[in-house]
PLY file of the C-alpha trace (Angstrom):
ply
format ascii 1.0
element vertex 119
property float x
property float y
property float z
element edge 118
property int vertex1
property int vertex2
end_header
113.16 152.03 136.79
111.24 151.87 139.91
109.30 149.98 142.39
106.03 151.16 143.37
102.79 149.83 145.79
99.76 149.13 144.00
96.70 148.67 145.62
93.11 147.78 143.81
89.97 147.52 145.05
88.00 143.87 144.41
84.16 143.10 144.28
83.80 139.89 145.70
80.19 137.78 145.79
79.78 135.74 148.45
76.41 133.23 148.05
74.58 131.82 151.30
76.15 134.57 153.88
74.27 135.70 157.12
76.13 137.98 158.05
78.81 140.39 157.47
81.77 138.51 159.46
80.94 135.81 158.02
81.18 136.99 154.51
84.03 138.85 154.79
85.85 135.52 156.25
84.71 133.77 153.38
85.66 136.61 150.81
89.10 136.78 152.11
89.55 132.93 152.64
88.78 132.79 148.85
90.82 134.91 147.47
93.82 133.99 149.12
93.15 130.40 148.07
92.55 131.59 144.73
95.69 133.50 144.86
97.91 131.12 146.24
96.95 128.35 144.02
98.59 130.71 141.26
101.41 130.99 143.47
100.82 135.04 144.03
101.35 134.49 147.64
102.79 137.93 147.58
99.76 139.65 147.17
98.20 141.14 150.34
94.29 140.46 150.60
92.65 142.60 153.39
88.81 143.52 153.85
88.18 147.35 152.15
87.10 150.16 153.73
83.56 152.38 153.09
83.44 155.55 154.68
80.04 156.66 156.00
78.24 158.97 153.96
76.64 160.72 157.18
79.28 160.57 159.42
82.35 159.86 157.36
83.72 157.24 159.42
85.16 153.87 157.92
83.46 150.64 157.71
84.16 147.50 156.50
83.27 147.47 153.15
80.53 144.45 153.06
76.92 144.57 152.28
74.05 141.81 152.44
70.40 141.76 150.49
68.73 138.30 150.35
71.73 135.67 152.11
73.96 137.21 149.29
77.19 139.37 150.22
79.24 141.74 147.77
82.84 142.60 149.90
84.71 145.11 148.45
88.40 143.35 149.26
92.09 145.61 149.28
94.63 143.86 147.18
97.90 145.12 147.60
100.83 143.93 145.32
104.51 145.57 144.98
105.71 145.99 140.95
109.67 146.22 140.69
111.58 147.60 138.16
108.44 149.43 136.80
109.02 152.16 134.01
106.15 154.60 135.80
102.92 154.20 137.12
100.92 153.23 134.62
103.68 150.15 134.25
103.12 149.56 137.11
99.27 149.25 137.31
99.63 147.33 134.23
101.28 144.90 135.52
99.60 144.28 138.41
96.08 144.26 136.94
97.92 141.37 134.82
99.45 139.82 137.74
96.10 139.72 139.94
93.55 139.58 137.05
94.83 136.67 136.09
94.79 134.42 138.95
91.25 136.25 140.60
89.21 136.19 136.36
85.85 137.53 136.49
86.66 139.26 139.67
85.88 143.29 139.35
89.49 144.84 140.02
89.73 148.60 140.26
93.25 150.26 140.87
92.60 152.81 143.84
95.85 154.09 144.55
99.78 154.11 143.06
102.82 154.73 145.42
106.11 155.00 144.43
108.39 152.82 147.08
111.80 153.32 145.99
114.41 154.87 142.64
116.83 153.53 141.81
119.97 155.45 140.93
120.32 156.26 136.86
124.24 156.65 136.21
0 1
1 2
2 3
3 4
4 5
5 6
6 7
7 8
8 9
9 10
10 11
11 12
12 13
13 14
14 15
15 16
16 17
17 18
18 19
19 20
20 21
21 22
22 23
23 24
24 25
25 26
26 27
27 28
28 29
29 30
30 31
31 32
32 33
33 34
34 35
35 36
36 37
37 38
38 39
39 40
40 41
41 42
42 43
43 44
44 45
45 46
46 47
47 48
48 49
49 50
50 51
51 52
52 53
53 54
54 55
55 56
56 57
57 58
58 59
59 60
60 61
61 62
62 63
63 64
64 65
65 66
66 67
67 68
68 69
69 70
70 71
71 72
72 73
73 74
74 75
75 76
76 77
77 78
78 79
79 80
80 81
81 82
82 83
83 84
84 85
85 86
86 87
87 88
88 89
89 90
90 91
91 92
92 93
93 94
94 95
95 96
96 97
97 98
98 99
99 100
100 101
101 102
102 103
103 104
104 105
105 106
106 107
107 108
108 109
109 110
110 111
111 112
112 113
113 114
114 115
115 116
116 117
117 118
């Protein structure tokens, strides 16, 4: 068994936004409310990244068309005693899915974080 870092990618609609600080504030204000009302205070919200297609530098991951906002958000969550990685993104998809429903989750990347000895 082993522990591993799972982090997913969220789409997030924010209504009534002007601008891109402003949605991302609200994006990540609600889904740590959301979160922690389902007591999943362990899961770490941050604003995603978008690199450039010209340049390829990052961005914040955030895009506005008529007062209306989609934020990509980075949820990270650490799975213990997983049996491999697909465990482990099972789990957390069930973990986060339920407390964020009809919220777009998307599992971007797996990392193993620690084995445990097998004797």
């Amino acid at each position: 068994m082993s522990n591993y870092l799972v982090a997913m990618e969220a789409a997030w609609l924010v209504r009534d936004v002007d601008n891109v600080d402003d949605a991302i504030g609200v994006a990540v204000s609600e889904a740590g409310k959301r979160l922690n009302d389902q007591d999943k205070e362990y899961v770490e919200v941050e604003v995603g990244v978008t690199p450039c297609p010209a340049c390829g530098e990052p961005f914040d991951s955030a895009f506005i068309a008529a007062d209306t906002a989609l934020v990509g958000l980075l949820l990270e969550i650490e799975v213990f005693n997983a049996d491999g990685e697909n465990h482990a993104t099972r789990i957390a998809k069930s973990e986060v899915g339920g407390a964020l429903r009809d919220v777009p989750l998307s599992v971007i990347e797996v990392l193993q974080t620690d084995e445990e000895d097998e004797d």
